[in-house]
Every structure is written in C-alpha cells, then in structure tokens.
C-alpha positions as CSV (number, residue, x, y, z in Angstrom):
1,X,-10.5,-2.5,-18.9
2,X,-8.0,-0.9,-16.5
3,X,-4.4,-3.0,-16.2
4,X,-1.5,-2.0,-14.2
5,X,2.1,-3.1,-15.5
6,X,4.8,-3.7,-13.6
7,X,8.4,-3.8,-13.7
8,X,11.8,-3.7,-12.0
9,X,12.2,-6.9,-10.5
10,X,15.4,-9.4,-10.5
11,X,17.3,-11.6,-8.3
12,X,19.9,-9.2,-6.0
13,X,22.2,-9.5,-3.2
14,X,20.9,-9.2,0.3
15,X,21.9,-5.5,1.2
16,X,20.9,-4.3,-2.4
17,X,18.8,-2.2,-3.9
18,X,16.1,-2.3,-6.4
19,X,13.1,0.1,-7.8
20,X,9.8,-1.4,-9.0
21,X,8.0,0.6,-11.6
22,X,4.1,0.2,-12.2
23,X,1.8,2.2,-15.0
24,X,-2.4,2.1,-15.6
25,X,-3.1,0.7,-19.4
26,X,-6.4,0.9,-21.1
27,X,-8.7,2.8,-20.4
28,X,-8.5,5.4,-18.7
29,X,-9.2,5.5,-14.9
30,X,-8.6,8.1,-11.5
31,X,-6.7,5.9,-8.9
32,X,-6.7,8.3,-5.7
33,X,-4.8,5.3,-4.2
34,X,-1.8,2.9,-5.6
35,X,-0.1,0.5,-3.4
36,X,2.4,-2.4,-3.2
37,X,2.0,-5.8,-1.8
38,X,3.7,-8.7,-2.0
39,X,3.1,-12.5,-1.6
40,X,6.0,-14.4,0.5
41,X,6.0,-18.6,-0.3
42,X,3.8,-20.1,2.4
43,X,2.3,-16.3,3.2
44,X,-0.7,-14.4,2.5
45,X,-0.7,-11.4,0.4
46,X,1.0,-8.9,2.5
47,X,1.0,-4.5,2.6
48,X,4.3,-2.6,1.5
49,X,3.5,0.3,0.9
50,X,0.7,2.9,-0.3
51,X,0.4,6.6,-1.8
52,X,-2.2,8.6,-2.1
53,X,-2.4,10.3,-6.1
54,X,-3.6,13.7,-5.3
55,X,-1.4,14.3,-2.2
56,X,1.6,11.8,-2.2
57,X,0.6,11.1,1.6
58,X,2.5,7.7,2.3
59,X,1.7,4.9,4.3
60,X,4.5,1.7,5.3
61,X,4.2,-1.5,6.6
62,X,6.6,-1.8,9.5
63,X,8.8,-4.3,8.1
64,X,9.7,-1.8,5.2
65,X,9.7,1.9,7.1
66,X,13.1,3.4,6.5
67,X,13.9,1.2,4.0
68,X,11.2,1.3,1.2
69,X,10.1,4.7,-0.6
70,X,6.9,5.1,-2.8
71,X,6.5,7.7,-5.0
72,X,4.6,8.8,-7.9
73,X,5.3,10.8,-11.0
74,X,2.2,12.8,-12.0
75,X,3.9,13.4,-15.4
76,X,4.4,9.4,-16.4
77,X,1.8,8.3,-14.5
78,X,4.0,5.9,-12.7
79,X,4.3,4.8,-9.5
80,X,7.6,3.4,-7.8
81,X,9.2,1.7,-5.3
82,X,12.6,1.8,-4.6
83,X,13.9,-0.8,-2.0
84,X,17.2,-0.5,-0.1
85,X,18.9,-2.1,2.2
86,X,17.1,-5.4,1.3
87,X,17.1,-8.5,3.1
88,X,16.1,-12.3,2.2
89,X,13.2,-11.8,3.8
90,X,11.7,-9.6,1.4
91,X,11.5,-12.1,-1.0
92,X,8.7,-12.4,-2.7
93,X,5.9,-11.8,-6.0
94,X,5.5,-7.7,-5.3
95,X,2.3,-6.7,-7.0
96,X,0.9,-3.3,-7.7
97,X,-2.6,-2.4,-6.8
98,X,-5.1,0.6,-7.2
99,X,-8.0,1.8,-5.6
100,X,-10.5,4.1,-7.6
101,X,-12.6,5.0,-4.5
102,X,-12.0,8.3,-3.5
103,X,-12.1,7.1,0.3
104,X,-8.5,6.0,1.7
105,X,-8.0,2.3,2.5
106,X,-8.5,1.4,6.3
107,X,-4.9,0.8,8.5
108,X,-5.0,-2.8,7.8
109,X,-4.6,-2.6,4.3
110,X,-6.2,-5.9,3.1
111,X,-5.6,-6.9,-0.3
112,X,-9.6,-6.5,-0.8
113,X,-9.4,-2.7,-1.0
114,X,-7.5,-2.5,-3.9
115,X,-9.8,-3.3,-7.1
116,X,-6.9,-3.2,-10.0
117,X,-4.3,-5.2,-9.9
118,X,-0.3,-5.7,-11.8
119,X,0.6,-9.6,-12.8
120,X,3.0,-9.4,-10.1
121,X,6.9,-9.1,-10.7
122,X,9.7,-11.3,-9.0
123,X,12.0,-10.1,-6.5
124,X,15.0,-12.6,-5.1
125,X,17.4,-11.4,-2.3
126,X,20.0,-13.6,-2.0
127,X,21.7,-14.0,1.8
C-alpha cells in the first residue's frame, strides 16, 4: 500500500511563509503526477498546485500563482510547497495527492484524479 506523508504545517502570521513537505511510503510506486489541494471550512476540496515527476512542468490555481512554488527533489523523493506571502484566506487542511497514470490530469483538477492521498496537514494564517 502506497501512503504519502506530509509535513510542514503550523499556525503563521498573515504575510508569512511556510513550506509543506510530502514523501510516498510503502511500497513502491511511479507517481508521474503529485499535487496539493486543500480543503477550506465550509468548501470543497480545492486545486493548489501540481508537478509533473519526470519534467517538473507546473501547474497553479489562480488564487496561488506568484505566490506558491511546487517542486520536487528527485534525490528524496519529496515534493514541496513553499507558500509566501500568505493570507487568511489560505487557510485550510492542505493535502498531498498522486496520480500513477501516466496521462496528465485534465485543467480542472478535481480531487478524483488523484488516487493516493497524505492525511492532510494544518495550515492557520492569522490576519
């Protein structure tokens, strides 16, 4: 069984920074795509961000562009995200997700193309 851990949240200041971290466990598995989404109170599960493994193409959800930055290190096999500049709004469960089809997600993102899943890690900005 595949398992994606994640870690790197906390409660910071609104204009602050923070970087997620998120590694595969168990058994072994190819994730051509690993993403970040994150679940607001009173909102669906929403896209952040998204890398592709091989290529380290990128992908943002509006609300985050110029502020967020996924990466990958090929070496750890570890994904981040590292989030300036952030806001109250941003508040939420972020969870880390991976696809083991080779084919990209679509442009919307939904939480249903992602098969793998983190436990989710808390993130508090404070106005």
């Amino acid at each position: 069984q595949v398992q994606l851990v994640e870690s790197g949240g906390g409660l910071v200041q609104a204009g602050g920074s923070l970087t997620l971290s998120c590694a595969p466990s168990g058994r072994s598995l190819t994730m051509y795509t690993m993403g970040w989404l994150r679940h607001a109170p009173g909102k669906g599960r929403q896209f952040v961000a998204r890398i592709r493994w091989n290529s380290g193409t990128t992908y943002y959800a509006d609300s985050v562009k110029g502020r967020f930055t996924i990466s990958r290190d090929n070496a750890k096999n570890t994904v981040y995200l590292r989030m300036n500049s952030l806001r109250p709004e941003d508040t939420a469960v972020y969870y880390c997700a991976g696809r083991s089809i080779v084919t990209p997600p679509t442009s919307s993102n939904t939480p249903a193309e992602y098969a793998y899943w983190g436990q989710g890690t808390q993130v508090t900005v404070s106005s």
